[in-house]
C-alpha positions, -999 to 999 in steps of 0.1 A, spaced: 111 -27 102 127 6 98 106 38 111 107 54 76 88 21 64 64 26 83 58 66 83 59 63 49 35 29 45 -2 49 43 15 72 16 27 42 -6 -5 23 -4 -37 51 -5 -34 57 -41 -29 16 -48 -66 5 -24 -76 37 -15 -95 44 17 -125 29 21 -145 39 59 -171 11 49 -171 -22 41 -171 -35 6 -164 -66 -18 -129 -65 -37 -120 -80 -68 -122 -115 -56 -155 -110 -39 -137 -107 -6 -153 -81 26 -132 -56 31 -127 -25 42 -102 7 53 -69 1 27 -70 -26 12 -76 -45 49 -96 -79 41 -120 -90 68 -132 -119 50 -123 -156 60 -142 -177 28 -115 -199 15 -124 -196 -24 -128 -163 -41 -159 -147 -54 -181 -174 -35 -202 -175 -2 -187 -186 30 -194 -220 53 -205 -212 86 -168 -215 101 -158 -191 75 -186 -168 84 -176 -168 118 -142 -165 115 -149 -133 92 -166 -119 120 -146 -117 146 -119 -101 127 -150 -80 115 -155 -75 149 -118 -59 154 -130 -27 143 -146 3 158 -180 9 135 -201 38 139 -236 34 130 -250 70 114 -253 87 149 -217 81 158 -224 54 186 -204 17 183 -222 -5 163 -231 -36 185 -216 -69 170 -250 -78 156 -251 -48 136 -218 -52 123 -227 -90 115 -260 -81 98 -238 -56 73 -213 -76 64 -237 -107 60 -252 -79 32 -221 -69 14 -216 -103 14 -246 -112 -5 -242 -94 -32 -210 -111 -48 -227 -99 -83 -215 -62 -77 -180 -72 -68 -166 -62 -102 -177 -29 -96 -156 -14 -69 -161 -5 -40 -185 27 -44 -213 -1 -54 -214 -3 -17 -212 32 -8 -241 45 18 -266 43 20 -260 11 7 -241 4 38 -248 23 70 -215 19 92 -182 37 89 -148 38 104 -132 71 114 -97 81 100 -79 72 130 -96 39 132 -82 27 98 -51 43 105 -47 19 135 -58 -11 115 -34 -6 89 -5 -7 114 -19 -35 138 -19 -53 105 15 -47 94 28 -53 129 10 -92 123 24 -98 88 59 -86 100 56 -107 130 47 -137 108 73 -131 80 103 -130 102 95 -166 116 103 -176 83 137 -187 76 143 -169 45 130 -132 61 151 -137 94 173 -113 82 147 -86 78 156 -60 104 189 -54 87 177 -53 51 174 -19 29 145 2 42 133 -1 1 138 -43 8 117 -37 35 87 -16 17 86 -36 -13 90 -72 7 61 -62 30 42 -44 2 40 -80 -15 27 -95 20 -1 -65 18 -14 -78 -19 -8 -116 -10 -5 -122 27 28 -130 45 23 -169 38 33 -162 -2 52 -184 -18 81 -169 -49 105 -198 -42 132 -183 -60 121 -147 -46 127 -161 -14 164 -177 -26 171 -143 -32 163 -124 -4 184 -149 18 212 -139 0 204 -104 -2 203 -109 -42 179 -77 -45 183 -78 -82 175 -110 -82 145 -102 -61 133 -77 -82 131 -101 -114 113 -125 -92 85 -104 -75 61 -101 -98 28 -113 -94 -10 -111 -113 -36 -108 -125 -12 -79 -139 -35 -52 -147 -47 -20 -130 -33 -12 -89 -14 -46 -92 2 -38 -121 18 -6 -105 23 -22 -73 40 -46 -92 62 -21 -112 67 -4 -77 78 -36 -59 105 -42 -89 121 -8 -85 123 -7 -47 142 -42 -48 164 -26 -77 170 7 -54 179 -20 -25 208 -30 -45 218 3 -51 222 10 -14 240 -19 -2 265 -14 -35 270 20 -27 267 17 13 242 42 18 220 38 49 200 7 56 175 33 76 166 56 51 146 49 21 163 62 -16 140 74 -39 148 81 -77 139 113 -94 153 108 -131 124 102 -143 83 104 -135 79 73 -120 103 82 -94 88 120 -94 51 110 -85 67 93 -59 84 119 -43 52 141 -44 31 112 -31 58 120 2 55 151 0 13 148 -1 12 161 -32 -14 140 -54 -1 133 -87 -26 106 -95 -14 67 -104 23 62 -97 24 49 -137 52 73 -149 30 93 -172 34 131 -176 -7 134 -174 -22 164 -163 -27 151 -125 9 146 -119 17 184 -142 -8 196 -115 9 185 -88 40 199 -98 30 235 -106 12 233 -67 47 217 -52 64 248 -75 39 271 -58 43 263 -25 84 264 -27 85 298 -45 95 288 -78 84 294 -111 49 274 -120 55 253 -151 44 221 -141 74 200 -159 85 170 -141 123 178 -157 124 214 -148 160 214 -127 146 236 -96 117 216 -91 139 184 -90 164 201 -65 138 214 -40 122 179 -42 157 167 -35 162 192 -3 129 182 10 127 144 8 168 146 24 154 168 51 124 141 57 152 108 56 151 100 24 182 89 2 173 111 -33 191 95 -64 191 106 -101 195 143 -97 
């Protein structure tokens, strides 16, 4: 995939999972742990696993560097005996992840740790996409192809199946991608990774019809949607990427204002602010429509 995909993958997806240093249920009852990073093998949601699941969930349990509370490695028994716990309580599943917060667990992973989890991960659902047929062509696509293609693998593992979603990116139809990519339940993260998913295969378009560069990913500031975006680059935190003008993403705003010397108003419109997002996102590879 294209570097920018990649430097800019841990941006796109903390504020959709979050990072998590322990291990926890998700939704679907499943272990896992870091952002978004399943370490769960059981076949059916929300339900125990067989022994060959339970093993299986191990080992890639087992991938990871835990720290017990001192800071030593947590021997494999250790790590077992946790996740057998988190496990066990499929009841508090529905509640997040901070139901399993210490010292309801007792091992953690260190930043870097996750960090290199993510990527090993993303290296193995690339890997496996691009033996399929339809994703051969993958190196060459839009960079925005790329994040919203592999942002889809992330949610649903690089086996999903969108029949005509896959048509479409054969043909590099990325319009026809984006009416296609859409996935559910469609309610809370999903729902804005769906939304964000659409509008990268929709700025795919864009570049190949204009023959901008494949390498860089465009980004679209005319209107907040594409704004929180550009300040989720830029580490600015202006909450949910959801496109509503809410206090988080006003804050983040009057800080980015702050820190580029202009005057503090906090409005997502105001012409400077869009300009010296514009001149910062170019300077870090990005292609900046809409302004």
């Amino acid at each position: 995939m294209h570097q920018i995909v990649r430097d800019h993958w841990i941006a796109f997806n903390n504020p959709l999972e979050g990072r998590v240093d322990f291990m926890y249920l998700d939704q679907k009852g499943w272990v896992s742990t870091g952002i978004g990073n399943k370490i769960d093998q059981t076949a059916a949601a929300n339900s125990p696993p067989n022994q060959a699941e339970r093993s299986a969930s191990l080992a890639l349990a087992n991938e990871l560097r835990w720290l017990d509370g001192s800071g030593a490695q947590a021997s494999a028994d250790l790590v077992a005996a946790e996740w057998d716990k988190v496990k066990a309580h499929l009841d508090l599943a529905p509640q997040g992840h901070r139901a399993f917060k210490p010292p309801f667990t007792s091992l953690h992973l260190e930043n870097d740790e996750i960090d290199r989890h993510v990527f090993a991960k993303l290296d193995q659902m690339e890997s496996f996409l691009t033996q399929r047929p339809e994703f051969a062509g993958f190196a060459s696509w839009p960079a925005n192809a790329q994040l919203a293609t592999m942002s889809m693998c992330w949610a649903l593992g690089p086996a999903f199946k969108f029949p005509k979603l896959q048509g479409h990116v054969a043909a590099r139809n990325w319009n026809g991608a984006a009416d296609e990519c859409h996935f559910t339940p469609d309610e809370g993260t999903i729902k804005i990774r769906n939304k964000l998913d659409r509008a990268h295969f929709l700025l795919a378009q864009t570049v190949e019809d204009r023959g901008l560069p494949a390498d860089r990913l465009a980004l679209d500031l005319s209107d907040v949607f594409g704004v929180q975006g550009a300040l989720l680059v830029l580490r600015y935190d202006p909450g949910p990427q959801d496109g509503a003008d809410g206090p988080r993403t006003q804050a983040a705003v009057h800080k980015f204002q702050g820190d580029a010397g202009l005057p503090q108003n906090g409005s997502s419109t105001d012409p400077a602010a869009l300009a010296a997002l514009s001149a910062r996102l170019t300077e870090s590879g990005f292609t900046v429509l809409g302004v």
